[in-house]
N, C-alpha and C positions, 0 to 999 in steps of 0.2 A: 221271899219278897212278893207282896200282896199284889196281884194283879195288873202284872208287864205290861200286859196286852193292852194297855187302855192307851199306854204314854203314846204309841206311836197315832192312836185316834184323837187323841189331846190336839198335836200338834197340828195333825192334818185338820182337825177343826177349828184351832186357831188361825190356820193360813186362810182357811174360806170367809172366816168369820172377818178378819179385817180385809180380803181381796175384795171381798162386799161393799166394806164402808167404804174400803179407799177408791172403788168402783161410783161407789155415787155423789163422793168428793168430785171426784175426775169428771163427772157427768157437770156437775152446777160448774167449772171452772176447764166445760168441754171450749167455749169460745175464745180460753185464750190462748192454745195451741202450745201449750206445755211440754214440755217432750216426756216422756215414760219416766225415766232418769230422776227428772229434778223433780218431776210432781212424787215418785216413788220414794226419794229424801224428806223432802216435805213434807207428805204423809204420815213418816215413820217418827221425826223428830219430834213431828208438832203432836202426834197422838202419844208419844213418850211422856213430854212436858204434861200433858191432858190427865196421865195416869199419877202423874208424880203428883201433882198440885189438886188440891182436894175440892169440892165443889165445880168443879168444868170451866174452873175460873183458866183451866189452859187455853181454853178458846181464845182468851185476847191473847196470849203469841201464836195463835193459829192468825190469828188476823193482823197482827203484825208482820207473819213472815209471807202471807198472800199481798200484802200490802209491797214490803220491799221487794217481792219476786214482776209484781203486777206495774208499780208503782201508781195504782192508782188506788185510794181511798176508797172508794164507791164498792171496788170490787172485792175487797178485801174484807168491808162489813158484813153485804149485802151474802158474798157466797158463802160465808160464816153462818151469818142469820138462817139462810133456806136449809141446809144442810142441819142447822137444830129442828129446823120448822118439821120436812118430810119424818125426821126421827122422830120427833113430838108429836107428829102425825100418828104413824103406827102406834107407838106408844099407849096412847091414849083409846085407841081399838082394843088395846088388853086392858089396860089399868080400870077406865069408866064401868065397863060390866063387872069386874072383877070386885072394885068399890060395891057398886047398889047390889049384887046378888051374894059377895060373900059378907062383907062389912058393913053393908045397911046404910050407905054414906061414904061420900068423896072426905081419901083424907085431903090431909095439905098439900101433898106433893101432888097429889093429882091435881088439885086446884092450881095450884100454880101455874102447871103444868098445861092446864086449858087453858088461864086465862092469858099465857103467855101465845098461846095458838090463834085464840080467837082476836086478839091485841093487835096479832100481824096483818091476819085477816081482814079486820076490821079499817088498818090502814090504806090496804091494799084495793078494796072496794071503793072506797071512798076518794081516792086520791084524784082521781080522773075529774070526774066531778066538778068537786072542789075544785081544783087547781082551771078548767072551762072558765070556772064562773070568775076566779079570784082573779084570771087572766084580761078575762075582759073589761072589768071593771078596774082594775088598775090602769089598763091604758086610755080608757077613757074617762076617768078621774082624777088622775095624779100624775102630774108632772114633774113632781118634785125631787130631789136627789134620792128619799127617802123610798118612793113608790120606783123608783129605776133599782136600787137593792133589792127591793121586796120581789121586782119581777126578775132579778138574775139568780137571787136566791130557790126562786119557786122553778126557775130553766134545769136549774141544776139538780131540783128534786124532779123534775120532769124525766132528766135525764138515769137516775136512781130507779126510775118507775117503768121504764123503757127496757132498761137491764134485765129487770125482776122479768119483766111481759117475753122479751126473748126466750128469756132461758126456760121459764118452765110451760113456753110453747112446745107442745108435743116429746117434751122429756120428762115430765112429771110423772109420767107414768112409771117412765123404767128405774128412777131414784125411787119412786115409792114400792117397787116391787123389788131393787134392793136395799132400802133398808128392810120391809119383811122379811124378805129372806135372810138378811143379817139377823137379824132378832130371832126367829127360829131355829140359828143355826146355832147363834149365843146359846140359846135353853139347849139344845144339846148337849152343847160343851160343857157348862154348868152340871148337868145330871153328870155327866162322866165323870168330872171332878167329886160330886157329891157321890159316887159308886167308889171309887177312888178309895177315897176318904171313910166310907161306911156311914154316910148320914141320908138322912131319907130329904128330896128334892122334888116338888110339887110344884104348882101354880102359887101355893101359897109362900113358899122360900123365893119363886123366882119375883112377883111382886116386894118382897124383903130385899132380895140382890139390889134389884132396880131402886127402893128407896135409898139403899143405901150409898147408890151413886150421888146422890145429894145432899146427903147428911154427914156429919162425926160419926156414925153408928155406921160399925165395919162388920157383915156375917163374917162366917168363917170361910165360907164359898168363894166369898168376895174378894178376901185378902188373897188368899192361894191364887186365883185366876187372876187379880191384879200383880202380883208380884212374879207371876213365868210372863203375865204379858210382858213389864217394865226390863225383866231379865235379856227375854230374846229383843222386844225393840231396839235394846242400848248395846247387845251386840251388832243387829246389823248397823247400827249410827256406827261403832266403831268399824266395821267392814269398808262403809261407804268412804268413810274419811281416808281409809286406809287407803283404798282404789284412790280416792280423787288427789292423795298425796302422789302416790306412784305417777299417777299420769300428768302432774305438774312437773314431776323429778327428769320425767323422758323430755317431756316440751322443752 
C-alpha cells in the first residue's frame, strides 16, 4: 500500500484548511454572537451543499440558512458577499500574475473574477456619496409618496452600508490573513494528494484546480479532494444530528 504516511497529513490538512475558512466565516458573522455549536453546524452543512452543487451556486443556501439563523436579510447577503469578497481578494494575488507572466493574458475566470471584486468595490466607495447627496435633495424636493419610498429605501441601504463599515473596521485584516493562509494550506493539501496519487502538482495544476471550481471541467486533484471533503463533511452532519437527537431525547 503506496504511501500510508500521507493519509494521516491529508487529514490534519484538511482540519486546518476548513478551521481557516470556518475561522473567517466566524470573523464577518463575529457581531452576531453565535455560539461555537450552531455556527460549527452551519459551517459544515452549508460548505457540504457548496461541495455537492457545482458552480458555488451553494452560497445561496449559505445565505439562506445565515438568513433563518440571523433572521435578518441584510445579514445573510451581505456576510456571504464579503466572505467571497476577502477569498476573491487573495485569489486574484495568485491568479493576476500567474495570467500576465505564464499565459500572456487574463483568462475568463480571472476576469470574472476581478470584475466581480472591483464591482463590489466600486459600490462600496460610491455609496456614501451618493446616498449625502440623493438624501438631501429628496427632502428638499419631493414631498411626494414616491420621494418618502425612495428615502426609506435608500435608509435601508444606508443601513446595509453601516454593516459592511462595521465589520471590516479593523477585522479585515485577520479574514484576509485567513483566507491566505487557507489557500496556502489548500496547495499543500493538493500536492499531498497529487504525491498520493503519483501526478506532478505545480502552480500550474493549482491555477487548473482553482478554475476548475467554476467550471464542468473536473482535474483529477479536484475530484479526490472534493469527494474525502463531501465524505468527512456528511459524517460529521450525521454526528451532529446524532448529538442533537440524543439531547432532545433526554429534555
Amino acid at each position: 500500500m503506496k504511501m500510508l504516511y500521507l493519509v494521516p497529513l491529508f487529514l490534519t490538512g484538511l482540519f486546518v484548511v476548513h478551521a481557516l475558512k470556518m475561522m473567517r466565516f466566524y470573523l464577518v458573522l463575529l457581531e452576531q454572537k453565535i455560539s461555537v455549536k450552531e455556527f460549527l453546524f452551519l459551517y459544515i452543512k452549508t460548505t457540504f451543499i457548496n461541495l455537492l452543487i457545482p458552480f458555488k451556486l451553494g452560497e445561496v443556501y449559505r445565505i439562506f440558512c445565515v438568513v433563518r439563523f440571523t433572521k435578518c436579510l441584510q445579514i445573510g447577503i451581505l456576510s456571504v458577499v464579503l466572505d467571497r469578497f476577502f477569498d476573491t481578494f487573495i485569489l486574484l494575488l495568485f491568479l493576476i500574475p500567474y495570467d500576465l507572466v505564464i499565459l500572456h493574458g487574463l483568462t475568463w475566470m480571472t476576469g470574472i473574477l476581478l470584475v466581480f471584486l472591483l464591482f463590489v468595490m466600486l459600490l462600496y466607495r460610491m455609496f456614501e456619496p451618493t446616498y449625502l447627496y440623493l438624501n438631501e435633495y429628496m427632502i428638499r424636493n419631493s414631498k411626494s409618496k414616491r420621494g418618502i419610498f425612495i428615502l426609506s429605501a435608500m435608509e435601508m441601504l444606508r443601513e446595509w452600508y453601516d454593516y459592511i463599515k462595521d465589520l471590516i473596521k479593523g477585522r479585515q485584516y485577520l479574514i484576509i490573513f485567513c483566507s491566505a493562509l487557507g489557500w496556502i494550506t489548500e496547495f499543500g493539501l493538493l500536492w499531498l494528494i497529487s504525491r498520493y496519487d503519483q501526478t506532478a502538482f505545480g502552480l500550474t495544476e493549482f491555477a487548473d484546480y482553482i478554475q476548475s471550481i467554476f467550471s464542468s471541467e473536473k482535474n483529477h486533484v479536484f475530484i479526490i479532494y472534493n469527494h474525502f471533503s463531501m465524505y468527512i463533511l456528511f459524517a460529521l452532519i450525521l454526528i451532529f444530528l446524532c448529538f442533537r437527537f440524543l439531547g432532545r431525547r433526554k429534555k
